[in-house]
C-alpha positions as CSV (number, residue, x, y, z in Angstrom):
1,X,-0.1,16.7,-19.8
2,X,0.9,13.0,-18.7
3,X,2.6,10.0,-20.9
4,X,1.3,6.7,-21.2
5,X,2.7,3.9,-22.9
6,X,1.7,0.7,-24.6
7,X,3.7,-2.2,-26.0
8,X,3.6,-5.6,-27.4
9,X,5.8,-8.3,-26.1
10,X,6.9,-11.7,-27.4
11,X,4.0,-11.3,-30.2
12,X,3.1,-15.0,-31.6
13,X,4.3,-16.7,-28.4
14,X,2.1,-18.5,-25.7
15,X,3.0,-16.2,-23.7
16,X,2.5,-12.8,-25.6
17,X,1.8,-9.6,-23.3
18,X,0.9,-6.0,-23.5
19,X,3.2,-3.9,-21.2
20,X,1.6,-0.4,-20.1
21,X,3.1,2.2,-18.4
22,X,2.0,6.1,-17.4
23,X,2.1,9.2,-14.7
24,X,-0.5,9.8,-12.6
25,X,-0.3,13.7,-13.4
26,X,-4.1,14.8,-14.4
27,X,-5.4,17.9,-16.0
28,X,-8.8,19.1,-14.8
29,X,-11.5,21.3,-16.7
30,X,-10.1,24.4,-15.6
31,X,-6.5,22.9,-17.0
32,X,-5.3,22.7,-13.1
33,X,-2.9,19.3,-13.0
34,X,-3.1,16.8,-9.6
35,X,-2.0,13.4,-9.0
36,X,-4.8,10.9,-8.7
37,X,-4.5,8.3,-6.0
38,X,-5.3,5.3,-8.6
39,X,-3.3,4.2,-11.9
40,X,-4.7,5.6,-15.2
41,X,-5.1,2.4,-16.8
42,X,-9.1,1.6,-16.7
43,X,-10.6,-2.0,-17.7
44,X,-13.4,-1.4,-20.3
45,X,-14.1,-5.5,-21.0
46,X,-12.1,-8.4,-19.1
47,X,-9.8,-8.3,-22.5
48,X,-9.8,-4.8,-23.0
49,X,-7.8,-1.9,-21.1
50,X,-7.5,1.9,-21.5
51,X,-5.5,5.3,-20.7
52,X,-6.3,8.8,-21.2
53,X,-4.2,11.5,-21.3
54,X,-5.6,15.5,-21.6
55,X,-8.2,16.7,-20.1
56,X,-9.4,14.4,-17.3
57,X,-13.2,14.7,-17.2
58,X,-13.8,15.0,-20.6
59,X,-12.3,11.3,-20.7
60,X,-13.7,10.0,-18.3
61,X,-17.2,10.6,-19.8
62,X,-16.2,9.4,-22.8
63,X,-15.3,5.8,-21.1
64,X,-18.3,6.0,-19.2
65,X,-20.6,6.4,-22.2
66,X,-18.7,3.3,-23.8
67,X,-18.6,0.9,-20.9
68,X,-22.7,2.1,-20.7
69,X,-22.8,1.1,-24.4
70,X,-21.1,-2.0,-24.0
71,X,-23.1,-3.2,-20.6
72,X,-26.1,-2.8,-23.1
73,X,-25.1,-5.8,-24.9
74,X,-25.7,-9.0,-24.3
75,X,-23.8,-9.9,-20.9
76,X,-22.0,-13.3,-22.0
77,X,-20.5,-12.0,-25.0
78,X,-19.3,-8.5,-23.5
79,X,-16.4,-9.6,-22.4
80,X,-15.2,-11.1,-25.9
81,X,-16.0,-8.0,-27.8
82,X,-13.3,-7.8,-30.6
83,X,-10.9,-4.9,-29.3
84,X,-11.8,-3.3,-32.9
85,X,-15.7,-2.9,-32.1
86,X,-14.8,-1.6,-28.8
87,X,-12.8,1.0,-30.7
88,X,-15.3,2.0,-32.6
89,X,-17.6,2.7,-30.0
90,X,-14.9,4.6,-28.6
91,X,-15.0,6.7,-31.7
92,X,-18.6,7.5,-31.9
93,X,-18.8,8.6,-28.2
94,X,-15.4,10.8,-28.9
95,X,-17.2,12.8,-31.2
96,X,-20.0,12.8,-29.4
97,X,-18.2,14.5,-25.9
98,X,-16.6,16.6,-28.3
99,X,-19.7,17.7,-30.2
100,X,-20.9,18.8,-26.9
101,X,-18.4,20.7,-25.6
102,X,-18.2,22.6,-28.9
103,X,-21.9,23.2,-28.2
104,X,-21.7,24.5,-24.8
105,X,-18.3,26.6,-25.3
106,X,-18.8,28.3,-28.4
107,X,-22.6,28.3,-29.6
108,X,-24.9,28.0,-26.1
109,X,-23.3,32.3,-25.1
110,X,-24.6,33.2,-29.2
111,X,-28.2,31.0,-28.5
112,X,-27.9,28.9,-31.2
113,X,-27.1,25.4,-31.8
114,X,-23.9,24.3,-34.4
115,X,-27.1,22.9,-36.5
116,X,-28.7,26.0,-36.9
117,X,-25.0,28.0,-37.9
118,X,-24.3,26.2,-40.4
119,X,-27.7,25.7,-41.9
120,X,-27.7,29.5,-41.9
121,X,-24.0,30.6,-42.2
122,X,-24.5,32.3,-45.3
123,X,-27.1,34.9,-44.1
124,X,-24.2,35.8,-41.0
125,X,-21.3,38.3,-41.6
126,X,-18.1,37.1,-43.4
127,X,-16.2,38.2,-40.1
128,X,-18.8,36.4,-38.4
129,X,-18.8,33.0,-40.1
130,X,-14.8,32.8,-40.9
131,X,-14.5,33.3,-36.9
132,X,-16.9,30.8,-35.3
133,X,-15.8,28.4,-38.3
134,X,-12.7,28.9,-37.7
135,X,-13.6,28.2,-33.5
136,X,-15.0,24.9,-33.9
137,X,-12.3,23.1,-36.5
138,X,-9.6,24.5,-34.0
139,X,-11.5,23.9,-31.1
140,X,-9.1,22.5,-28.5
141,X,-10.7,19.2,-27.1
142,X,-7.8,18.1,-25.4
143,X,-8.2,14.2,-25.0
144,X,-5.9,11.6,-26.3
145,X,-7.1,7.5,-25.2
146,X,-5.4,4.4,-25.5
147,X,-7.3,1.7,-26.4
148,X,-5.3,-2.1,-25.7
149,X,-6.3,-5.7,-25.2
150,X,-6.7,-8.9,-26.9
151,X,-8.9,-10.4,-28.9
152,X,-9.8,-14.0,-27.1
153,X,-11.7,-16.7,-29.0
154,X,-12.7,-18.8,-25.9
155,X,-13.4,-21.5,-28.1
156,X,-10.3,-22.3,-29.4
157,X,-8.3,-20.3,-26.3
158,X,-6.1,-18.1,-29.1
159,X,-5.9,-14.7,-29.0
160,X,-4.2,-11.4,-30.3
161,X,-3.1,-8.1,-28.9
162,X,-4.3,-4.7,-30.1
163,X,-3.2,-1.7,-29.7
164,X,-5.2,1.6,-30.8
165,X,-5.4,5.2,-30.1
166,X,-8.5,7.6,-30.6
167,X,-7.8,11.4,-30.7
168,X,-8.5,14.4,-33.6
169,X,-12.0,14.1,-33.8
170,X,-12.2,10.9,-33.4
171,X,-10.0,9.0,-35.4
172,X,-8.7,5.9,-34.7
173,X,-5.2,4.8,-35.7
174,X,-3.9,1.1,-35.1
175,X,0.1,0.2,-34.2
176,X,-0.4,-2.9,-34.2
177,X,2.3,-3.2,-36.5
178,X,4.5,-0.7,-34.8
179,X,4.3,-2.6,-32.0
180,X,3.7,0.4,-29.3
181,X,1.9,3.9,-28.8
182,X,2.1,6.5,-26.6
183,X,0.4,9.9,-26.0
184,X,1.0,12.7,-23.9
185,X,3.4,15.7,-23.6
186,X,6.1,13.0,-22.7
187,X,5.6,11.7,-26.2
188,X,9.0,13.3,-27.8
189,X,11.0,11.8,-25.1
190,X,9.8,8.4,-24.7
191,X,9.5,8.2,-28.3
192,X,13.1,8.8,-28.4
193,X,14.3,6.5,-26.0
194,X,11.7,3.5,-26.7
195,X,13.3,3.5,-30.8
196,X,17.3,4.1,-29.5
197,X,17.2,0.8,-31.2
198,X,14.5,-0.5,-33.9
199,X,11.7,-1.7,-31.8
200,X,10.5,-4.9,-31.7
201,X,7.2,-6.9,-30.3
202,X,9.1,-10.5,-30.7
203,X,11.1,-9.1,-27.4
204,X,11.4,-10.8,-24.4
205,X,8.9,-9.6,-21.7
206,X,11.9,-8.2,-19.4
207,X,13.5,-6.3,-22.4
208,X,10.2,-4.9,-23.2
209,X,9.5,-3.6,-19.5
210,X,12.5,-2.0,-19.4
211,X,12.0,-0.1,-22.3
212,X,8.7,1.1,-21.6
213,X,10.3,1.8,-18.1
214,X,13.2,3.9,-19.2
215,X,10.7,5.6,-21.8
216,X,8.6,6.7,-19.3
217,X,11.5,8.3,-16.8
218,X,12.6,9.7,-20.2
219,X,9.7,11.7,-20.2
220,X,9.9,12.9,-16.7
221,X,12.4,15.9,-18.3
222,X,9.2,17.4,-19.6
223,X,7.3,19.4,-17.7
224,X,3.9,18.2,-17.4
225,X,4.6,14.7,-16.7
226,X,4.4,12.8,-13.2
227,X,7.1,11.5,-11.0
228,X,5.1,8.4,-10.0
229,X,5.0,5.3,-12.4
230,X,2.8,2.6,-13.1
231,X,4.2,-0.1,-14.4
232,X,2.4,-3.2,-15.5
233,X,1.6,-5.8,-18.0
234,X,-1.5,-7.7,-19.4
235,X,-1.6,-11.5,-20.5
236,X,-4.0,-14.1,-21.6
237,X,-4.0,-17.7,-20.1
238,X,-5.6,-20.9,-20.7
239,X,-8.5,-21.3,-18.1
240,X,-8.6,-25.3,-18.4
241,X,-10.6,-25.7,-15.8
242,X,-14.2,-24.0,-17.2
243,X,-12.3,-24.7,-20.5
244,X,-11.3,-20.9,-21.5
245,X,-9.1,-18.6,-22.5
246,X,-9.4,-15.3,-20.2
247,X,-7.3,-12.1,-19.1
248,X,-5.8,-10.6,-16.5
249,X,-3.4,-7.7,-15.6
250,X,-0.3,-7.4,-13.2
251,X,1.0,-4.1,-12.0
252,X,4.8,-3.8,-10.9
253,X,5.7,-3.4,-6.9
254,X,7.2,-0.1,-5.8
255,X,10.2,-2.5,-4.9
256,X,11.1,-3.6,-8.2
257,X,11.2,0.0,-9.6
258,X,13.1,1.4,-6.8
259,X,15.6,-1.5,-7.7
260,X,15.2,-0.7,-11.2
261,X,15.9,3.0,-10.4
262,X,18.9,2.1,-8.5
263,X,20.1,0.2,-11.2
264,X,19.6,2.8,-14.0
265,X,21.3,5.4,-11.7
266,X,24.5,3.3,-11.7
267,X,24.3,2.4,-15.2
268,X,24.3,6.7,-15.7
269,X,27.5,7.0,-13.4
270,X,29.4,4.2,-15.4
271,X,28.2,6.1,-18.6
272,X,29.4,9.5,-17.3
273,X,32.9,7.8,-16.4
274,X,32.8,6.3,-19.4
275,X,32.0,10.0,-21.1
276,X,35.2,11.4,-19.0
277,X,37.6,9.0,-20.1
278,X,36.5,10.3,-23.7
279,X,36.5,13.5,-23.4
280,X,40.5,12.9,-22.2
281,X,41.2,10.7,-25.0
282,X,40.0,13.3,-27.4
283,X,42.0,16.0,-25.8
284,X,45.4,14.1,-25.3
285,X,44.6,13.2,-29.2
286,X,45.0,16.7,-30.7
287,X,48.7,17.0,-30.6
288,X,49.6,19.6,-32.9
289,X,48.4,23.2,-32.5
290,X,47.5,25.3,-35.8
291,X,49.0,28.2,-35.9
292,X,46.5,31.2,-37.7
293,X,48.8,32.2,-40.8
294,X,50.2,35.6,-40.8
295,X,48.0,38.6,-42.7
296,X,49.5,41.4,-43.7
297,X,46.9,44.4,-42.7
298,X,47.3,47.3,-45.7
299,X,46.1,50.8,-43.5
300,X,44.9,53.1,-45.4
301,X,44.7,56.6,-44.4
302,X,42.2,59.3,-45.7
303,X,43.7,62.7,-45.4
């Protein structure tokens, strides 16, 4: 269930930004969906952001396990992690949710542990072992995250945006070069409307909002995904004051998407007249009827 979307905006500027977007639609253990009362997007570090989309709980103890690793470590540098090492604690807690549940759905009912399987796989049944193998490399874990931020030197104030996803079994891919990511069920739709044109993350903020808007109401037509949109961006500024360079996130009113609404709502009217006159064009255009040739027909009779 759900969409969410990152992007990268005016890349090498002062003033680069990371725009995110997502439902609020959520997918319990039991696969029930509900909309949450909060955006999706969760800070992990001051320059670091994330978004799940899947199963709900399951994620949210894999970001809880992280931002417990991460608190572990020393206090004044948490906040200036690199957004790679934060991804790759994010991996190692992935697999470790997911070893879990593959412990507790598939090998806790049989009273062994996955250890003790495989160690012994050869004294079990073909049936047996192609079946529970065959269980745990399929085994639906159902989590997709979005990992975002920047990496901030403070002492020279410059910094860089990220943008990674951890799924599979806890792979990380980078689209960094890309320039945006998106998981979810929506992902077909917005995928298709964010690349109508060649992406780019030189564009201007506004561009890039709009296209991560318009992706994400794309993906509405799916079933699956929320009606309700958070909208938002992240930047880094210079903190001259205590001499810094540090983050911070802005989330769109509910006025400026109703406007934005309204807006794409008469852009699709003046593209629909625009279809009709068209459509009449074409058929004023085909002028001179084909007449089907004329077939003889031989009967034949059988007596």
């Amino acid at each position: 269930m759900t969409i969410c979307i990152v992007a990268i905006s005016e890349l090498a500027t002062p003033t680069q930004k990371l725009i995110f977007a997502s439902d609020r639609l959520a997918t319990d253990q039991n696969g029930l969906t509900f909309e949450l009362g909060i955006p999706k997007v969760r800070p992990i570090t001051e320059n670091c952001l994330v978004m799940s989309a899947g199963n709900a709980g399951r994620a949210d103890s894999i970001i809880k396990k992280v931002i417990g690793e991460i608190s572990k470590r020393n206090i004044e540098n948490e906040n200036y992690l690199l957004i790679e090492e934060i991804v790759s604690i994010f991996e190692s807690k992935y697999k470790e949710v997911k070893d879990k549940a593959i412990q507790k759905e598939i090998f806790d009912s049989k009273g062994m542990t996955r250890e003790e399987f495989y160690k012994n796989i050869k004294n079990f049944p073909d049936w047996f072992s192609i079946l529970i193998d065959s269980n745990v490399n399929n085994f639906d874990f159902n989590v997709g995250l979005i990992i975002f931020g920047f990496d901030i030197n403070k002492e020279s104030k410059t910094f860089a945006p990220h943008i990674y996803e951890v799924s599979g079994n806890g792979e990380s891919v980078c689209w960094d070069s890309t320039g945006f990511a998106m998981i979810g069920i929506g992902y077909s739709q917005s995928v298709s409307e964010i690349t109508k044109k060649p992406y780019n993350p030189f564009t201007k903020m506004q561009d890039t909002i709009l296209k991560v808007y318009r992706s994400k109401k794309s993906a509405q037509r799916v079933t699956g995904v929320g009606e309700y949109t958070d909208l938002g961006y992240m930047e880094v500024v210079a903190d001259l004051e205590n001499n810094k360079a540090v983050s911070r996130s802005f989330f769109a009113s509910d006025d400026i998407k109703k406007m934005m609404d309204n807006k794409l709502e008469e852009q699709g009217k003046k593209i629909e007249e625009i279809e009709e006159i068209i459509k009449k064009n074409i058929e004023s255009s085909f002028i001179h009827p084909v007449e089907p040739p004329e077939v003889e027909i031989e009967q034949k009779v059988t007596l």
